[in-house]
ROVEXMI-588946 format. One record per atom (N, C-alpha, C, O): x, y, z; chain; residue number from 1; atom name. Coordinates in steps of 0.2 Angstrom, whole numbers. Layout:
X, Y, Z, kette, nr, atom
X, Y, Z, A, NUM, CA
...
This chain:
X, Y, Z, kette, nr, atom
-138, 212, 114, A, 1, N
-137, 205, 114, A, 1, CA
-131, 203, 110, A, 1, C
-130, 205, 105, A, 1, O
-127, 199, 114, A, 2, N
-120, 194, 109, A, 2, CA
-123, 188, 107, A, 2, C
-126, 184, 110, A, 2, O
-120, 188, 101, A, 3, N
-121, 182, 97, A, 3, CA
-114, 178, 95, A, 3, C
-109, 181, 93, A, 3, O
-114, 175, 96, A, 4, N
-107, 169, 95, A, 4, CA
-107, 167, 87, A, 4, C
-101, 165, 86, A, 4, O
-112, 167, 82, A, 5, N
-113, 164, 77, A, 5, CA
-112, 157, 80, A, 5, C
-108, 153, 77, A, 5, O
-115, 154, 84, A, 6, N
-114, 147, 84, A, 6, CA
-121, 144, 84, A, 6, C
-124, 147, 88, A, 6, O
-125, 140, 80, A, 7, N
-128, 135, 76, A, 7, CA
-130, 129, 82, A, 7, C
-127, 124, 80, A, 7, O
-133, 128, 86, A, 8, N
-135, 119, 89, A, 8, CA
-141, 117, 86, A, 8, C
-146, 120, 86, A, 8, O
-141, 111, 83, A, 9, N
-148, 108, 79, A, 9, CA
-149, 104, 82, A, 9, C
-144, 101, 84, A, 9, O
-157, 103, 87, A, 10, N
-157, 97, 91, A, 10, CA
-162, 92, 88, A, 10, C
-167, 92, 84, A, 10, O
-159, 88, 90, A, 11, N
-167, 82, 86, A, 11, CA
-172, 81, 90, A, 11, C
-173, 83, 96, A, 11, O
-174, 78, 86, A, 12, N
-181, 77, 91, A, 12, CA
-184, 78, 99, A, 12, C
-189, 80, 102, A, 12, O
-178, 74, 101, A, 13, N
-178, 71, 106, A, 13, CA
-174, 75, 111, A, 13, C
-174, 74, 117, A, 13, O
-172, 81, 107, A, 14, N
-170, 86, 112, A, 14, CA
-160, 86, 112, A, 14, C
-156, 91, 114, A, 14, O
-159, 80, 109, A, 15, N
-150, 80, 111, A, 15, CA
-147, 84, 107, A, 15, C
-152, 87, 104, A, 15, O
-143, 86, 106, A, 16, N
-138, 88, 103, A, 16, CA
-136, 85, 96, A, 16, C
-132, 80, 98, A, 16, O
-136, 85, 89, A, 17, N
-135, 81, 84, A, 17, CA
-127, 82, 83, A, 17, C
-124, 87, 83, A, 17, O
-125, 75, 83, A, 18, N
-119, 74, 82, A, 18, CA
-115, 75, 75, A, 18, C
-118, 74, 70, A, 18, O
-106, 79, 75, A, 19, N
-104, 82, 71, A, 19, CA
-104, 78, 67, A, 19, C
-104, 72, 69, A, 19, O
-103, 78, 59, A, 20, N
-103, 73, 52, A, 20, CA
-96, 71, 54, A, 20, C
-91, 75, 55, A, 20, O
-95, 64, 53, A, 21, N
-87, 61, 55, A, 21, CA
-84, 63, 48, A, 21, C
-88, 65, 44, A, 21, O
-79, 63, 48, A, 22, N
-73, 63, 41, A, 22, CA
-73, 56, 39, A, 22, C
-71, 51, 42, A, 22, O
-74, 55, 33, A, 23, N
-74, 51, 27, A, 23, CA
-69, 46, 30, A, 23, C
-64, 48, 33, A, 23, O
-69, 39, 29, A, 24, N
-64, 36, 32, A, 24, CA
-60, 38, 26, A, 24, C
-62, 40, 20, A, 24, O
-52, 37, 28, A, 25, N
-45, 35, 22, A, 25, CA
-46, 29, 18, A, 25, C
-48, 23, 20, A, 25, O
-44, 30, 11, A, 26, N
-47, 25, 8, A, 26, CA
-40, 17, 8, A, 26, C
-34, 18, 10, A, 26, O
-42, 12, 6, A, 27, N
-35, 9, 5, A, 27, CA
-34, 10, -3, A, 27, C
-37, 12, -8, A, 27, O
-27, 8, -1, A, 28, N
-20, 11, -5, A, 28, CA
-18, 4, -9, A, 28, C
-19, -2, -6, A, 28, O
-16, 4, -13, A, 29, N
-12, -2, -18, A, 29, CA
-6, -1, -17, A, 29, C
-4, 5, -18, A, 29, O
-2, -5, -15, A, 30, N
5, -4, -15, A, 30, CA
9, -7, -21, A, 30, C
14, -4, -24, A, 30, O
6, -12, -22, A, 31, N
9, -16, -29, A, 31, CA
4, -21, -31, A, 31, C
0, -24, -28, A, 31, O
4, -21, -39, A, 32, N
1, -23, -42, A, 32, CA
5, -27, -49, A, 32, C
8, -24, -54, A, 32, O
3, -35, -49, A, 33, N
6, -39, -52, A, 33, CA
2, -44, -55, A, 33, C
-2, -47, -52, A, 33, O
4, -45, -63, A, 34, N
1, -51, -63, A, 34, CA
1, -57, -61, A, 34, C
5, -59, -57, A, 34, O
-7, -62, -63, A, 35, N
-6, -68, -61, A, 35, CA
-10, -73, -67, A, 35, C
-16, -75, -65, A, 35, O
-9, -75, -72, A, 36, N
-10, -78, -78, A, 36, CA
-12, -70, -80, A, 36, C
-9, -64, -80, A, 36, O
-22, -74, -81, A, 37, N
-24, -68, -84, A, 37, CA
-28, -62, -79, A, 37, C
-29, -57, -81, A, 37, O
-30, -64, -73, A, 38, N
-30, -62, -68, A, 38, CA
-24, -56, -65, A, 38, C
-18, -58, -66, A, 38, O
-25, -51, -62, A, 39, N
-19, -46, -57, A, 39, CA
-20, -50, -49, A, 39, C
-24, -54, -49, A, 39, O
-16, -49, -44, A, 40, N
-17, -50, -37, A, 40, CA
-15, -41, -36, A, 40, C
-10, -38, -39, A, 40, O
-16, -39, -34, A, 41, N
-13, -32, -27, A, 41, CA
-14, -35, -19, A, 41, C
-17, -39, -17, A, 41, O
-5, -30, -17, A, 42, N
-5, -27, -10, A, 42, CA
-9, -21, -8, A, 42, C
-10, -15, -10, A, 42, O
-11, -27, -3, A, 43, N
-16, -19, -3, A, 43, CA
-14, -17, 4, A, 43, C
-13, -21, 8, A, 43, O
-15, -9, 7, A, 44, N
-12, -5, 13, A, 44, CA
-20, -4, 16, A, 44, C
-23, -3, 10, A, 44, O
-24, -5, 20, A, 45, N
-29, -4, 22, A, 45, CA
-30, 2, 25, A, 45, C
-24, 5, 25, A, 45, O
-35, 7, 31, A, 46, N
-35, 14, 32, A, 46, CA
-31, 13, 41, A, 46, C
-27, 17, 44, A, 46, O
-32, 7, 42, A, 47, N
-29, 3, 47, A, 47, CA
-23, 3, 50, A, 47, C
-22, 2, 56, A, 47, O
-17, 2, 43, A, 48, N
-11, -1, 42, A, 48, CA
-12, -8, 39, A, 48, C
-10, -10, 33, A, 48, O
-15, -12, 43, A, 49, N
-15, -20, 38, A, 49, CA
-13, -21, 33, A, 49, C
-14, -16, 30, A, 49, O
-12, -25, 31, A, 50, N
-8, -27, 23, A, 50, CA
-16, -32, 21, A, 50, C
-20, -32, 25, A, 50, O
-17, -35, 17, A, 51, N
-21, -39, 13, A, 51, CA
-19, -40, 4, A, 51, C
-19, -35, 1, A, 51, O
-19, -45, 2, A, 52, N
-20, -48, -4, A, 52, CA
-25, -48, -9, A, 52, C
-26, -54, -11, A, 52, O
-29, -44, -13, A, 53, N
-33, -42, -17, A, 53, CA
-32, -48, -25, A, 53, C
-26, -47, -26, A, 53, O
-35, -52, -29, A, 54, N
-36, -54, -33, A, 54, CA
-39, -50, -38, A, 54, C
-44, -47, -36, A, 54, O
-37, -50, -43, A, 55, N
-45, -48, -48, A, 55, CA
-45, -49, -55, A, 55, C
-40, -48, -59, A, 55, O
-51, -52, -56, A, 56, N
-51, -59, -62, A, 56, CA
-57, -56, -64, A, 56, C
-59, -50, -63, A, 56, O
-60, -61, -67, A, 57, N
-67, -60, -73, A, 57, CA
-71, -60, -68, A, 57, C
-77, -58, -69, A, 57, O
-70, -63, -62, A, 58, N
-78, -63, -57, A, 58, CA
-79, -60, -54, A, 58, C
-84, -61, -50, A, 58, O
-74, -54, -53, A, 59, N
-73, -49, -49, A, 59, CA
-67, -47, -43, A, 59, C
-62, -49, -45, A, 59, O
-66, -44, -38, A, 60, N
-62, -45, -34, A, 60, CA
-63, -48, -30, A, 60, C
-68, -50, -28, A, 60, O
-58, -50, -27, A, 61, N
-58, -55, -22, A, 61, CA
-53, -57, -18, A, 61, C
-48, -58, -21, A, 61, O
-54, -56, -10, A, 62, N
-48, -55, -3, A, 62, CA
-47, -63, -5, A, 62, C
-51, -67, -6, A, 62, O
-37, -63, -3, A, 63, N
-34, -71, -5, A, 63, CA
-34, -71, 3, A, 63, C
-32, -66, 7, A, 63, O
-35, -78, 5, A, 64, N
-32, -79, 11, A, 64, CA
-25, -80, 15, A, 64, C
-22, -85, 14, A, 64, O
-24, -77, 17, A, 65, N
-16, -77, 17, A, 65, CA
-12, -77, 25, A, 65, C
-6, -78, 26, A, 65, O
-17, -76, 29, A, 66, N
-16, -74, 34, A, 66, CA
-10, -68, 38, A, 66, C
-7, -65, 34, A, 66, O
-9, -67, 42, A, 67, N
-6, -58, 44, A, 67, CA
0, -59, 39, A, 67, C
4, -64, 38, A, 67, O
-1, -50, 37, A, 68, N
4, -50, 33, A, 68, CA
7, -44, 35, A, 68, C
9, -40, 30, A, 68, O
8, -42, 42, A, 69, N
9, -36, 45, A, 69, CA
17, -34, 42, A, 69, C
23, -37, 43, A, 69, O
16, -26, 38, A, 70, N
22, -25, 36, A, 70, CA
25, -26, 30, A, 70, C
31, -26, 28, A, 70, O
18, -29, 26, A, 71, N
22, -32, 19, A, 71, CA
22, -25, 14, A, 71, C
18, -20, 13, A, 71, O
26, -26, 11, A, 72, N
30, -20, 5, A, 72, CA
31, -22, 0, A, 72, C
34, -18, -3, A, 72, O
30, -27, -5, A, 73, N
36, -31, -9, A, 73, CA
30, -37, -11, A, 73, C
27, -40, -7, A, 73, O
31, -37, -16, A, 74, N
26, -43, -20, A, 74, CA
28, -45, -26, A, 74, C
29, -42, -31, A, 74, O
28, -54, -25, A, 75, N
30, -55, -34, A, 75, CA
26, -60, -34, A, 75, C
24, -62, -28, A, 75, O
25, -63, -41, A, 76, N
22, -68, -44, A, 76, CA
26, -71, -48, A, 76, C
28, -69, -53, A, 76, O
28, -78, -47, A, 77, N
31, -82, -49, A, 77, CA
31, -89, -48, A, 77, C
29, -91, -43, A, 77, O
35, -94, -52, A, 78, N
34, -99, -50, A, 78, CA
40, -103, -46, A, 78, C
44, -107, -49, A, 78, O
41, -101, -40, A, 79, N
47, -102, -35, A, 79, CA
51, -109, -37, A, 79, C
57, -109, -38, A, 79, O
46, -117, -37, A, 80, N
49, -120, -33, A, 80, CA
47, -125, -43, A, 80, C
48, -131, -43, A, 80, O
46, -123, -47, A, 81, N
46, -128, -54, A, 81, CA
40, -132, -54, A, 81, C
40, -136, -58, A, 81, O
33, -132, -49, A, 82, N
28, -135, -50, A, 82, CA
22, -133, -56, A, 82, C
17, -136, -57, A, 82, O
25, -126, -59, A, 83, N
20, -124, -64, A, 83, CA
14, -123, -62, A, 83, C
8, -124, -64, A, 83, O
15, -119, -56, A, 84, N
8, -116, -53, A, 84, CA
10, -110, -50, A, 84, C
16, -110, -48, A, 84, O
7, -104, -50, A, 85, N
10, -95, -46, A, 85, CA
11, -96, -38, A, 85, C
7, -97, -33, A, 85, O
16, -96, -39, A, 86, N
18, -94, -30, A, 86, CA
20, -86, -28, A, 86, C
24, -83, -32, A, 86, O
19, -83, -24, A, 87, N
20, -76, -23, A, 87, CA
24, -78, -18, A, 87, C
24, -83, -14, A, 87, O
29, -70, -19, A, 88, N
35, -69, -15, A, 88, CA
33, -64, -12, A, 88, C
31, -60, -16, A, 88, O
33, -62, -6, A, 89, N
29, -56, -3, A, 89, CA
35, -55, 2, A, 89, C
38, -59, 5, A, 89, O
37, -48, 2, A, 90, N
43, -45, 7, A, 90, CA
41, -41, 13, A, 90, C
38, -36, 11, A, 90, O
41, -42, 20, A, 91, N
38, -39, 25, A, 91, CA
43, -34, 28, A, 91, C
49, -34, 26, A, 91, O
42, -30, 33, A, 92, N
45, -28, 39, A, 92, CA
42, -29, 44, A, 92, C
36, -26, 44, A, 92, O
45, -33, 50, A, 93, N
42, -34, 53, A, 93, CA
48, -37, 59, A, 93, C
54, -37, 59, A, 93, O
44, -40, 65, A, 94, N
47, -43, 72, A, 94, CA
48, -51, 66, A, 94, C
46, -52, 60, A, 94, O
52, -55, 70, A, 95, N
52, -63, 70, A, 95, CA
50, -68, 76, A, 95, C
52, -66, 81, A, 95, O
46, -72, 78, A, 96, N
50, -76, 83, A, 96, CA
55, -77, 87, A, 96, C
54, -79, 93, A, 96, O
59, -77, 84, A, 97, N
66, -78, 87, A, 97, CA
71, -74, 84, A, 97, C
76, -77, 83, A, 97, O
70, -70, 82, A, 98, N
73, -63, 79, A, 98, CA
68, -56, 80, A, 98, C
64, -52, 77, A, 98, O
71, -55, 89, A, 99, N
65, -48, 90, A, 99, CA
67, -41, 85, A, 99, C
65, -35, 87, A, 99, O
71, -40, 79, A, 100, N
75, -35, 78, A, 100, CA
69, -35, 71, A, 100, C
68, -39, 67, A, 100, O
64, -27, 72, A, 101, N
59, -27, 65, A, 101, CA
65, -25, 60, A, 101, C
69, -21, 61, A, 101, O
64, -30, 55, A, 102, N
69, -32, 48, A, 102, CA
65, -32, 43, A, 102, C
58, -31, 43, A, 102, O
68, -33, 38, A, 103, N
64, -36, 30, A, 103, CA
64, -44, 31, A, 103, C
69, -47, 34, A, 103, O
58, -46, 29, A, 104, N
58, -53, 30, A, 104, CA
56, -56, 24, A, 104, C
51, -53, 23, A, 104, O
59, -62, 20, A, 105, N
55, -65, 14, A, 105, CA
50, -71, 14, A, 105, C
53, -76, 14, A, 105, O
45, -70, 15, A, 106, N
40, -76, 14, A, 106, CA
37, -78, 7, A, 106, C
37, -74, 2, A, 106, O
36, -84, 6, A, 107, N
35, -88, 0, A, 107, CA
26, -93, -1, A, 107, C
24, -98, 2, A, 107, O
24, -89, -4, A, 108, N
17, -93, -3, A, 108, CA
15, -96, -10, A, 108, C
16, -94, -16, A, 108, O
13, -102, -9, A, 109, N
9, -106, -15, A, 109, CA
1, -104, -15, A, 109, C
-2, -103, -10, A, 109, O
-2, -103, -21, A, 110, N
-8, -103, -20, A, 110, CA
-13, -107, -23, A, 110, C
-14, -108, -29, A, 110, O
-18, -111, -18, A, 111, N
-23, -115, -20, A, 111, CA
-29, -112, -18, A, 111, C
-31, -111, -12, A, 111, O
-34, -110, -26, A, 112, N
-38, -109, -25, A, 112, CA
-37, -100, -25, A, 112, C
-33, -97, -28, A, 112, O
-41, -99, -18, A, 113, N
-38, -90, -15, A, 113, CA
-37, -91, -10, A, 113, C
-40, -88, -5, A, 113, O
-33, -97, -9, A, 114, N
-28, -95, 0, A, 114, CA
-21, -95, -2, A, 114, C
-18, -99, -6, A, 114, O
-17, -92, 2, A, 115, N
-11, -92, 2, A, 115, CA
-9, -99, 7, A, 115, C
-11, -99, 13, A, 115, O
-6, -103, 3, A, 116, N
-2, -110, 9, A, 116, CA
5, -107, 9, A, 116, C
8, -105, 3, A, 116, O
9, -107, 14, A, 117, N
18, -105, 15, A, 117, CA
20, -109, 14, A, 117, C
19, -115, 17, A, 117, O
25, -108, 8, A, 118, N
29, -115, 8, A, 118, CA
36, -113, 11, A, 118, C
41, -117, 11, A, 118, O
36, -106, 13, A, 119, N
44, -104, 16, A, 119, CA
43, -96, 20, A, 119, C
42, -91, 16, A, 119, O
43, -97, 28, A, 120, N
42, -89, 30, A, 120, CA
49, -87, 32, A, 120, C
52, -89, 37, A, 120, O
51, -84, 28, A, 121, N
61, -85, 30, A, 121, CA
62, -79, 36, A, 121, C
59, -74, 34, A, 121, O
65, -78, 43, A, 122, N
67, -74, 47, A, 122, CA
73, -69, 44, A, 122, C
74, -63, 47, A, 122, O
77, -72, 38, A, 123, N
81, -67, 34, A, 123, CA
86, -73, 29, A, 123, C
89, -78, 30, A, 123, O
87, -69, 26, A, 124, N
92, -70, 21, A, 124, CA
100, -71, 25, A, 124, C
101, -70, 31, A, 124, O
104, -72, 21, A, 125, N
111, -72, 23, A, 125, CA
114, -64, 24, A, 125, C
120, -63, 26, A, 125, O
110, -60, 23, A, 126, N
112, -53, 25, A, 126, CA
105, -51, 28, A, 126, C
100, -55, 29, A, 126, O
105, -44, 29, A, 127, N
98, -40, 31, A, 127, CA
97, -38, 24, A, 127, C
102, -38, 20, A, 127, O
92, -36, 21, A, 128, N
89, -34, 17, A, 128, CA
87, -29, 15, A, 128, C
82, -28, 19, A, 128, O
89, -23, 10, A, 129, N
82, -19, 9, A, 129, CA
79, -18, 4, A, 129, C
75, -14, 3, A, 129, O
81, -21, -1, A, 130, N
78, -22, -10, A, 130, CA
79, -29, -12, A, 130, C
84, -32, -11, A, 130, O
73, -31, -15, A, 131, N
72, -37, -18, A, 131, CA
72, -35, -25, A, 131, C
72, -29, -27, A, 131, O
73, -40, -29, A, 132, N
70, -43, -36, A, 132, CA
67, -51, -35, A, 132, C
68, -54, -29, A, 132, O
62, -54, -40, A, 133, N
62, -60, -41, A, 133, CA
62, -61, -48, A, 133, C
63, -56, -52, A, 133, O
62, -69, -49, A, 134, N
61, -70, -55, A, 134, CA
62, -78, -55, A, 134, C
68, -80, -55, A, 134, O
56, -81, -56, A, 135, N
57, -89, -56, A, 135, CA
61, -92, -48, A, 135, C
58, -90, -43, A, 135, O
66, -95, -47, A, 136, N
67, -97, -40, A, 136, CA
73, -92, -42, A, 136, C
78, -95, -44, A, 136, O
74, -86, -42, A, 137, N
79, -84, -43, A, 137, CA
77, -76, -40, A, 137, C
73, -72, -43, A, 137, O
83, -74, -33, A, 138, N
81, -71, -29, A, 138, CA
89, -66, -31, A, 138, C
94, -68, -34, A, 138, O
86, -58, -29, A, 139, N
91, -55, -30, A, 139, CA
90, -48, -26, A, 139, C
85, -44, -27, A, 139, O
96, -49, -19, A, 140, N
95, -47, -15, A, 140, CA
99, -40, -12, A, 140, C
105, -41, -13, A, 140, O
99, -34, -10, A, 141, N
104, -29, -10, A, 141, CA
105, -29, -2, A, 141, C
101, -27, 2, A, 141, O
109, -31, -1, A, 142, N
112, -33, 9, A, 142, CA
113, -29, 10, A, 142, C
115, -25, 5, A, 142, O
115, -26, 16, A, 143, N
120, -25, 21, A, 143, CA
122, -30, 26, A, 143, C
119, -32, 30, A, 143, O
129, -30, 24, A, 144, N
135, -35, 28, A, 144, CA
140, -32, 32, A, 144, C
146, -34, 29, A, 144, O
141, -30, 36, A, 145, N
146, -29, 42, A, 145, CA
145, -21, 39, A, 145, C
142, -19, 35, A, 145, O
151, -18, 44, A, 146, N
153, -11, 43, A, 146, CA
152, -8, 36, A, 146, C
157, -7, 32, A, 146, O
146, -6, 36, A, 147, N
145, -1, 30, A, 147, CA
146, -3, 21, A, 147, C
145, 0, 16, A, 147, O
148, -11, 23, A, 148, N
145, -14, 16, A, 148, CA
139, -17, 14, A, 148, C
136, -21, 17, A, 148, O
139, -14, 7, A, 149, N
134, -18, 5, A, 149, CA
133, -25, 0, A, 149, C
139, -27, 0, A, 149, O
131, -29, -4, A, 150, N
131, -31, -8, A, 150, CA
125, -33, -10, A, 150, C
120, -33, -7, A, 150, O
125, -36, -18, A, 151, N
119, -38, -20, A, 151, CA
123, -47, -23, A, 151, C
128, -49, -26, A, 151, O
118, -49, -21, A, 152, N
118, -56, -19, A, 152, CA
112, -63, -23, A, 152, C
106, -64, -20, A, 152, O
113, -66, -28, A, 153, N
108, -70, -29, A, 153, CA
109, -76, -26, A, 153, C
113, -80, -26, A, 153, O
100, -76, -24, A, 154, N
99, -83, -21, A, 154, CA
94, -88, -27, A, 154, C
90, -86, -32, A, 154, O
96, -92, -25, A, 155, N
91, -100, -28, A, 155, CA
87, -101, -24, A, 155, C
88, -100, -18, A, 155, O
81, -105, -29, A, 156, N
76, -110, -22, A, 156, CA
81, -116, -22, A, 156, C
85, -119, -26, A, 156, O
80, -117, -16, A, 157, N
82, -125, -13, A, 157, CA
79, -129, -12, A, 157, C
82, -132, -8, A, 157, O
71, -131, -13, A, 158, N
68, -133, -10, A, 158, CA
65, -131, -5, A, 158, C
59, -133, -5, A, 158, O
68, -128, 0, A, 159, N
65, -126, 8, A, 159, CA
69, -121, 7, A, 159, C
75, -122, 7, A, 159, O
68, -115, 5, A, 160, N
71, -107, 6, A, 160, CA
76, -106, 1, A, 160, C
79, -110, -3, A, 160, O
78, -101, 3, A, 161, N
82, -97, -2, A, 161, CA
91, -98, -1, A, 161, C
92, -96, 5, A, 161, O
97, -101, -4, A, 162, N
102, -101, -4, A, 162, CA
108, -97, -7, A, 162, C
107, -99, -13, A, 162, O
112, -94, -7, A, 163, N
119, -90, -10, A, 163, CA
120, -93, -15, A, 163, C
122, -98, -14, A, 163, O
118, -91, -20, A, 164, N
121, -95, -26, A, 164, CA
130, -92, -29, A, 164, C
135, -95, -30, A, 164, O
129, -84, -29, A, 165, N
133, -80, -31, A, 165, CA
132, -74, -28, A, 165, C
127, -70, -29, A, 165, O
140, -71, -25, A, 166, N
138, -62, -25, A, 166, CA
139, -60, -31, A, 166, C
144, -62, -35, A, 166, O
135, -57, -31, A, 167, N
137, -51, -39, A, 167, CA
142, -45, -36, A, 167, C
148, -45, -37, A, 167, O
140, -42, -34, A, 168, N
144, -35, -29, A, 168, CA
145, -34, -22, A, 168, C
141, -36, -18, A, 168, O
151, -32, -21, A, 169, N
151, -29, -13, A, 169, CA
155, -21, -13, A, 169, C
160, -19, -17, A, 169, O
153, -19, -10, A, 170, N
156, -11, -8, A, 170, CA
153, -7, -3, A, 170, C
148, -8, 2, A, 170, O
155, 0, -4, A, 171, N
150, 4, 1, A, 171, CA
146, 9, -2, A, 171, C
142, 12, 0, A, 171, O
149, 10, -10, A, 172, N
145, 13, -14, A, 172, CA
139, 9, -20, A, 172, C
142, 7, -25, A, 172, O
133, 9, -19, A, 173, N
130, 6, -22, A, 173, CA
129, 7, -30, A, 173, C
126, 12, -32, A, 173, O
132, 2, -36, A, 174, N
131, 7, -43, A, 174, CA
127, 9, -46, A, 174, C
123, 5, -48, A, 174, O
126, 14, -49, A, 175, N
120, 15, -53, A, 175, CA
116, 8, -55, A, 175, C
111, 6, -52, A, 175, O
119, 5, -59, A, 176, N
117, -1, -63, A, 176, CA
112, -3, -56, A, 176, C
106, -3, -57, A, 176, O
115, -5, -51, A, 177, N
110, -12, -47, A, 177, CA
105, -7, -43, A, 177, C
99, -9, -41, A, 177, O
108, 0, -42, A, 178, N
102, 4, -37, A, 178, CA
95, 5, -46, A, 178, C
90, 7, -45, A, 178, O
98, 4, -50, A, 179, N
92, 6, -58, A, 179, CA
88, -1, -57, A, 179, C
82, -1, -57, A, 179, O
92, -8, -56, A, 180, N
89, -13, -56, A, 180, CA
86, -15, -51, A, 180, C
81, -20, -52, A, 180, O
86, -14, -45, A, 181, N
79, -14, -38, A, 181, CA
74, -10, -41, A, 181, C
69, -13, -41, A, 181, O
74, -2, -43, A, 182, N
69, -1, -44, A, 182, CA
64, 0, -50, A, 182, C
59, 4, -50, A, 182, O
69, -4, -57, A, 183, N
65, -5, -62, A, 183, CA
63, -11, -62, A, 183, C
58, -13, -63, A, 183, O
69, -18, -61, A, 184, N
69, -27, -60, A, 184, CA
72, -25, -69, A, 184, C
73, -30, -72, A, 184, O
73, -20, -71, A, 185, N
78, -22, -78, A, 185, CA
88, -20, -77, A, 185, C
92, -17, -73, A, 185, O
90, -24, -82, A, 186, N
96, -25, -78, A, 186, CA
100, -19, -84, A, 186, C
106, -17, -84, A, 186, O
């Protein structure tokens, strides 16, 4: 007689019992920033989705925000001087009228735990791949024409973000601003 070593458990009913699925993927935090005395997280889900996590004294809690497909990039701050948190959230993604998947900066107010837009920007005056925030004050690492770069501060204006000033242009990025993208110290 050959034996396979192969094992079929049938239930009751005679089928064949189905194999144990694999554990889903858990989600992921990508960033995690205050908000008073409450944190918010980005959260990556096992999906891809992006989503908005809260968490305060009464536990966690999904913000409303609606598609955030592609967000990377999270700040807390007060954008426009209303003395209320606004999150600066940085996507990759399509545009409407911009089919090219880019960095894109969106600007939300929060009331309550919904995210209201007060500005979904299709891009800056350059393409983007490193942010800073800090109060209405944006700080950005471009790419501009043939192989330049520059790091670039914008202002709130009311309705989005404007050039206030270039800080740098070249093709080699300095230590100093590639240390300040990814500590936000200067």
């Amino acid at each position: 007689m050959l034996s396979l070593g192969l094992l079929v458990v049938l239930t009751p009913a005679g089928a064949p019992l189905a194999a144990p699925r694999p554990a889903p993927r858990r989600e992921r935090v990508l960033v995690e920033r205050r908000l008073g005395a409450d944190r918010v997280q980005l959260i990556r889900r096992a999906d891809g989705s992006r989503r908005l996590r809260r968490l305060g004294r009464t536990g966690p809690r999904d913000l409303v925000c609606g598609a955030l497909r592609g967000a990377w990039g999270l700040w807390v701050t007060d954008v426009n001087g209303d003395r209320r948190p606004d999150l600066v959230v940085a996507l990759r993604k399509r545009a409407r009228h911009d089919p090219v998947v880019a960095n894109r900066p969106h600007v939300y107010t929060l009331v309550g735990d919904r995210c209201v837009p007060l500005w979904r920007g299709t891009r800056l005056a350059g393409r983007f791949d490193a942010l800073q925030v800090r109060g209405p004050t944006l700080w950005a690492l471009e790419r501009v024409g043939r192989g330049q770069r520059r790091v670039a501060r914008y202002r709130w204006q009311g309705f989005g973000y404007t050039v206030e000033r270039v800080l740098w242009q070249g093709r080699r990025i300095p230590a100093r601003w590639t240390r300040f993208f990814r500590t936000g110290r200067r």
